[in-house]
C-alpha positions in Angstrom: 97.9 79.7 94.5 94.4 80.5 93.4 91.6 79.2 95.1 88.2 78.8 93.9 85.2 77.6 96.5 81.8 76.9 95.1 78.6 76.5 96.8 75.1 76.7 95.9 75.1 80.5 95.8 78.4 81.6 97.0 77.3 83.1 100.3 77.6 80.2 102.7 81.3 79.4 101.7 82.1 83.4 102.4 83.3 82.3 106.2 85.3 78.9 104.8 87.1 81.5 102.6 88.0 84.3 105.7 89.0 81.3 107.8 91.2 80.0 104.6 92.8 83.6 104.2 93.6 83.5 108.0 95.7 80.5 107.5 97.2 81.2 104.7 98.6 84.7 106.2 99.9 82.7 109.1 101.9 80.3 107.2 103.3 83.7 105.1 101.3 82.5 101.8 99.7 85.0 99.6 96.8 83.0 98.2 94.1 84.3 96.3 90.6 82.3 97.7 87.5 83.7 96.6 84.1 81.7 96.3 81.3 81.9 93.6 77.4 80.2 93.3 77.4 77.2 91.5 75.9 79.7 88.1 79.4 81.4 88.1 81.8 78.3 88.1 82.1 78.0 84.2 83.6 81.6 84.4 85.7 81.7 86.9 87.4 78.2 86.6 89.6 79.5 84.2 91.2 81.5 86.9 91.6 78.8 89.6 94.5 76.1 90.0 91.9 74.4 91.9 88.5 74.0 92.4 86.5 73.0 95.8 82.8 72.5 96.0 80.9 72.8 99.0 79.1 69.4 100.4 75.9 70.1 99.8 76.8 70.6 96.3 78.4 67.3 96.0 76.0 66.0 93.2 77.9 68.6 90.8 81.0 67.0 91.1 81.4 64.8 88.2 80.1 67.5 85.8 82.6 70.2 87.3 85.3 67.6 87.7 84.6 67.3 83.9 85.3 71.2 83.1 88.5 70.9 85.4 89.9 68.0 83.6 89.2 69.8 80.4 91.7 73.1 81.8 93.9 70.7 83.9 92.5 71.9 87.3 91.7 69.7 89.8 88.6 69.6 91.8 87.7 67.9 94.9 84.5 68.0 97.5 85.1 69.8 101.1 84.8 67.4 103.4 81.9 68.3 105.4 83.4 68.1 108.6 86.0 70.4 107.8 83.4 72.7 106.4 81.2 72.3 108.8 83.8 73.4 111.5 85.3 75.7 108.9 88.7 74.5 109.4 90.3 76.9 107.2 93.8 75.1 107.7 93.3 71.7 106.8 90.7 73.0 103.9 94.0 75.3 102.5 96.1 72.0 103.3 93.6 70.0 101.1 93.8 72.7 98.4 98.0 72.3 98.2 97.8 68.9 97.9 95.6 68.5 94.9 97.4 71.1 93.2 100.4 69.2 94.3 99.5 65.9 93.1 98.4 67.6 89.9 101.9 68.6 89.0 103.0 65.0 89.7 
């Protein structure tokens, strides 16, 4: 699975996305997770089966949900718990499930 993070300029998500990679080599996944600045979304989105935005970015949702939609890629905020915790398992478990409910 390919997982895109975006925050305001891509360097605050950077430890969400080790802490993601870390759980994703214990459960034996090979996910790619990388994470952009919000000016970098457009382009990368086309890579991405999914799409999650950083909290403090949550007032770009509807316009990124928007450019998802149009590709068929879903997007979703981090909750900011999680992300404030960096709770790279349940963020990768969040991740599976929106792809998963995307194929349903």
């Amino acid at each position: 699975m390919k997982i895109l993070l975006a925050c305001c300029s891509g360097m605050s998500t950077s430890l969400v996305v080790n802490k993601m990679k870390d759980a994703a080599k214990k459960d034996g996944r090979d996910d790619e997770i990388w994470a952009v600045g919000q000016g970098q979304v457009d382009a990368e989105l086309p890579k991405a089966d999914v799409l999650l935005i950083g909290p403090q970015m949550r007032m770009m949702k509807k316009k990124m949900e928007a450019k998802g939609k149009e590709l068929g890629i879903p997007v979703d905020i981090i909750p900011p718990v999680l992300y404030g915790r960096c709770d790279g398992q349940k963020i990768l478990d969040l991740a599976t499930k929106l792809v998963e409910d995307e194929k349903k």
